[in-house]
C-alpha positions as CSV (number, residue, x, y, z in Angstrom):
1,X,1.9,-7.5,-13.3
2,X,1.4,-6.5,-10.0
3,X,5.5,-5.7,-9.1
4,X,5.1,-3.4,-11.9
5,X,2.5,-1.1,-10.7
6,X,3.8,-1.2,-7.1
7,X,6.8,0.8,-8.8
8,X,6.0,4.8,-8.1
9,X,4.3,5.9,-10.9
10,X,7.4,8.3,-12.4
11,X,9.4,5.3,-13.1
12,X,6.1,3.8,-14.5
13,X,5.5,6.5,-17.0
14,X,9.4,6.4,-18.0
15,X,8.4,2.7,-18.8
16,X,6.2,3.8,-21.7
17,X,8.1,6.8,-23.5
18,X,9.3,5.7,-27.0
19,X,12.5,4.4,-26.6
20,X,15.5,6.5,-27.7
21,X,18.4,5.6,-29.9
22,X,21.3,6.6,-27.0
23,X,19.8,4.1,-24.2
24,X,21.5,2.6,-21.7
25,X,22.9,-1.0,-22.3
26,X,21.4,-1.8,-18.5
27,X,17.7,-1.4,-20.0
28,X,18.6,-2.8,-23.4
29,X,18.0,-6.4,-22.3
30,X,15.4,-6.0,-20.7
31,X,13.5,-4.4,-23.0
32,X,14.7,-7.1,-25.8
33,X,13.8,-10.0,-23.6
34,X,10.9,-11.9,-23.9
35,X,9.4,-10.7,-21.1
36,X,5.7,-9.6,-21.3
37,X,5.4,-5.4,-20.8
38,X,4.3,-4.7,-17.2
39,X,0.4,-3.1,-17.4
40,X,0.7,0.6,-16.7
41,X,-1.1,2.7,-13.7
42,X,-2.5,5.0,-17.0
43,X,-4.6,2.6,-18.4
44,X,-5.1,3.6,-22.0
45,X,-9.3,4.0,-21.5
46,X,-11.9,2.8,-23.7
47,X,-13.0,3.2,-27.3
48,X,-14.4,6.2,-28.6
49,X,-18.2,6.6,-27.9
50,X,-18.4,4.0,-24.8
51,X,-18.3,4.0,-21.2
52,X,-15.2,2.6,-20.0
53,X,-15.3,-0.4,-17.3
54,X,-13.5,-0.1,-13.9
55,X,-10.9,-1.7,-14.9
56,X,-10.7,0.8,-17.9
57,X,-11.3,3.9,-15.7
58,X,-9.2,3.1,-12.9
59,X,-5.9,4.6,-11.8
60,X,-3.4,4.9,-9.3
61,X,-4.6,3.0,-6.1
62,X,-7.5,1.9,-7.1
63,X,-5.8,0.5,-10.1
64,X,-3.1,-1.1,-8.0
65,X,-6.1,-2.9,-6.3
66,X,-7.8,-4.4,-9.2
67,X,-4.7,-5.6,-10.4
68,X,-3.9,-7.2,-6.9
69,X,-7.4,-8.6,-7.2
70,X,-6.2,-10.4,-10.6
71,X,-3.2,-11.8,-9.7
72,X,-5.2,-13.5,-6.4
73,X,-2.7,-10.5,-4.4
74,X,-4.7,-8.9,-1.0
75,X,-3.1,-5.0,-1.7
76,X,-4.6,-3.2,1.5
77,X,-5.2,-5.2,4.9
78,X,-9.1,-4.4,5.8
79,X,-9.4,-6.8,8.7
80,X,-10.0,-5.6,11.9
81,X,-7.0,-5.7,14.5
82,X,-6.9,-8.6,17.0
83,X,-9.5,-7.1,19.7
84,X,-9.8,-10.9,21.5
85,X,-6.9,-9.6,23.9
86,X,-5.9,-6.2,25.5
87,X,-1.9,-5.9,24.2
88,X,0.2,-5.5,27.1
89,X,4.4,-3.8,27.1
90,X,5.8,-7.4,26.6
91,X,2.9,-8.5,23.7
92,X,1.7,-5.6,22.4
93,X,-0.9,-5.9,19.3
94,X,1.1,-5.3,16.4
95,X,-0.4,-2.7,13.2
96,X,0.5,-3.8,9.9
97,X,1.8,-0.8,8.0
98,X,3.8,0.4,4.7
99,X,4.5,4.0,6.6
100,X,6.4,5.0,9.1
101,X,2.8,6.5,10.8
102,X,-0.7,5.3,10.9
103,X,-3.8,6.3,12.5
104,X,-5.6,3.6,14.4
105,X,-8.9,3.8,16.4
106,X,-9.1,1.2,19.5
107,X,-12.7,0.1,21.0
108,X,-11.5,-2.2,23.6
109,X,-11.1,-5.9,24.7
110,X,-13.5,-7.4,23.8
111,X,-14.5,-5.1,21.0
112,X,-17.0,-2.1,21.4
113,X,-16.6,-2.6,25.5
114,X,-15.7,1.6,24.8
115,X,-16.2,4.5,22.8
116,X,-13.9,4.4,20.4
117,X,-10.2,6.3,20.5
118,X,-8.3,7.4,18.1
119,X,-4.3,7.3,18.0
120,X,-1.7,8.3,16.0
121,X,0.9,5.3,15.9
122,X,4.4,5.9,15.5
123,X,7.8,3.4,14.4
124,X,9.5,5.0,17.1
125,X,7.0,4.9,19.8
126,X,3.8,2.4,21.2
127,X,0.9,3.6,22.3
128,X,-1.3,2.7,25.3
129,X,-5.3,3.2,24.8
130,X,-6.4,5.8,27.4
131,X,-9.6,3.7,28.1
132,X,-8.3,0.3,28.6
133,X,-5.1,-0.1,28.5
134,X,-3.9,-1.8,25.1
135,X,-0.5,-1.0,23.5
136,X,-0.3,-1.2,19.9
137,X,3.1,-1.4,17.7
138,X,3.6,-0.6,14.7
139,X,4.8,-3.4,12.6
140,X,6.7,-1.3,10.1
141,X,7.4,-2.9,6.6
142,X,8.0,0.0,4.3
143,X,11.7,1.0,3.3
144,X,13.8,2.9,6.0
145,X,14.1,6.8,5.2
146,X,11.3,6.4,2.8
147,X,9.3,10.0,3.6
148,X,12.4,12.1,4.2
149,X,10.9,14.4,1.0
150,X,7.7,15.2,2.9
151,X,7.4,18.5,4.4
């Protein structure tokens, strides 16, 4: 369930249109096979005259989490970084991430010893904290070339 709604949402929504009689044969077996239909990121709301749930209402992220949640899947990473260290050139601390950019705020070893910084963190690049020290890498697990259509 949860494969299906990672897909971007175009392929998703080409998923669900009635199927025509000139289809590929590449899709044919899938669609004939007796494999369950993934859920869609448009879920198809509540019943006339009630107030939908969250699961119901939800779409897009948020929808992608709650389905996480049901298959027992952790979507987004909400724990802090490792701040029990200060990450040096040969160890940095390495930043989970699905782009090829995050932000990332450091507030020191051990944590809160500074005001907190914020740092834009690059695949290319590491980046040292200006008040302590710390490098930080960005662990990059998204596919290469992925944001070449942003402007």
């Amino acid at each position: 369930m949860l494969r299906a709604a990672i897909r971007p949402v175009h392929l998703a929504a080409r998923s669900v249109r009635p199927v025509s009689a000139a289809r590929a044969l590449s899709i044919s077996a899938v669609r004939r096979s007796d494999h369950a239909a993934p859920p869609p990121l448009f879920p198809p709301g509540s019943k006339a005259g009630e107030v939908p749930n969250d699961f119901e209402h939800a779409t897009g992220l948020e929808r992608l989490e709650l389905l996480g949640e049901i298959e027992g899947v952790k979507v987004f990473d909400y724990d802090p970084l490792d701040s029990s260290r200060i990450g040096t050139l040969a160890d940095p601390i390495k930043v989970l991430s699905w782009d090829s950019e995050r932000i990332i705020g450091c507030t020191g070893s051990p944590a809160e010893s500074h005001e907190l910084h914020w740092m834009t963190l690059k695949s290319e690049k590491n980046r040292r904290c200006p008040e302590c020290g710390s490098v930080y890498e960005l662990d990059f697990q998204g596919e290469k070339h992925h944001d070449a259509h942003h402007h």
